[in-house]
N, C-alpha and C positions, 0 to 999 in steps of 0.2 A: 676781278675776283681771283685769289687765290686760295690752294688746296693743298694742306701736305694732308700727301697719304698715310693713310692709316687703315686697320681693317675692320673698321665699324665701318656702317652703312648699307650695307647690301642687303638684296631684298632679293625672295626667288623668285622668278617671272613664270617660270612652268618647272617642272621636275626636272633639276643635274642644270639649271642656269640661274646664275645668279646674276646682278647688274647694281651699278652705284653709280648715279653722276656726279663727275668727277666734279665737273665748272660749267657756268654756262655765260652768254651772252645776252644781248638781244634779238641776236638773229644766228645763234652756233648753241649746241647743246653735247659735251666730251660725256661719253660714257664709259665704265672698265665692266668688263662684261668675265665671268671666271663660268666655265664650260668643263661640267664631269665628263670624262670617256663616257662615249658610248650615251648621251645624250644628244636631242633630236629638237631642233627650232624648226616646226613646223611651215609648210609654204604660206609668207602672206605678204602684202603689201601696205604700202600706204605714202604718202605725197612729200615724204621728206626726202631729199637726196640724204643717201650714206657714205660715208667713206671712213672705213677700215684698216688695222693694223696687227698682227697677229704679233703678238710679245714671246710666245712659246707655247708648246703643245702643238698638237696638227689636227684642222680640219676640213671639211671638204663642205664646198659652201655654193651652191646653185645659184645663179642669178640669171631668170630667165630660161632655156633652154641649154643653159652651160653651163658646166660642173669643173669645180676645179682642186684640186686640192691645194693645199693652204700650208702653208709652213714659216716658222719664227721668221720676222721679216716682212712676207710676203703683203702686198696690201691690199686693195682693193676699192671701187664707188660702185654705189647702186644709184644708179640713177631714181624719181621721185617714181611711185606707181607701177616700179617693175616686179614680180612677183620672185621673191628669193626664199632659202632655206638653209640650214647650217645643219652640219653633223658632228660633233668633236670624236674623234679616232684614241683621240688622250685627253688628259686635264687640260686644258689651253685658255689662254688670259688674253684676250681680244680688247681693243682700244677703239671708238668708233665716235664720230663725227654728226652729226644730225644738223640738216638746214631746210626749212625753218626750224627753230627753237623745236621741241617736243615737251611741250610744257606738260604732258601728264609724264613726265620720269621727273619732273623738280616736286621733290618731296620735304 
């Protein structure tokens, strides 16, 4: 599967986040995830490992019991079932990874 970007696609998941997947696999699923200032991704979980890549903007992202701040660059994995949370400080364009698949983001 290939993907040239473009900016159709996106869908708001809760208020100030939006998300598009990018490509997927059979066992990988790329998402680009665009995060207003000053929006809140509430604590949850669920059985997919994550792993993360911050394009630009800064946010401060919980994973578990540790808080980190987040900057262009910086990246990140959530391990599957561990309870995380995102704040974005500024506009920020987040790049993330899902395994298994996350078959309700392929739309």
């Amino acid at each position: 599967m290939f993907c040239k970007h473009d900016q159709d696609g996106y869908r708001e998941t809760i208020p100030g986040i939006r998300m598009k997947t990018v490509v997927y696999g059979e066992k990988t699923l790329m998402t680009e995830f665009l995060l207003e200032g000053g929006s809140f991704l509430p604590a949850h979980n669920h059985l997919h490992e994550q792993t993360g890549y911050l394009i630009s903007g800064k946010i401060f992202l919980t994973i578990g019991d540790e808080r980190l701040e987040v900057n262009p660059g910086d990246s990140w994995n959530i391990p599957g079932e561990v309870s995380h949370s995102a704040e974005a400080v500024k506009d920020s364009v987040a790049v993330e990874v899902f395994s298994p698949r996350r078959d309700e983001y392929i739309i």
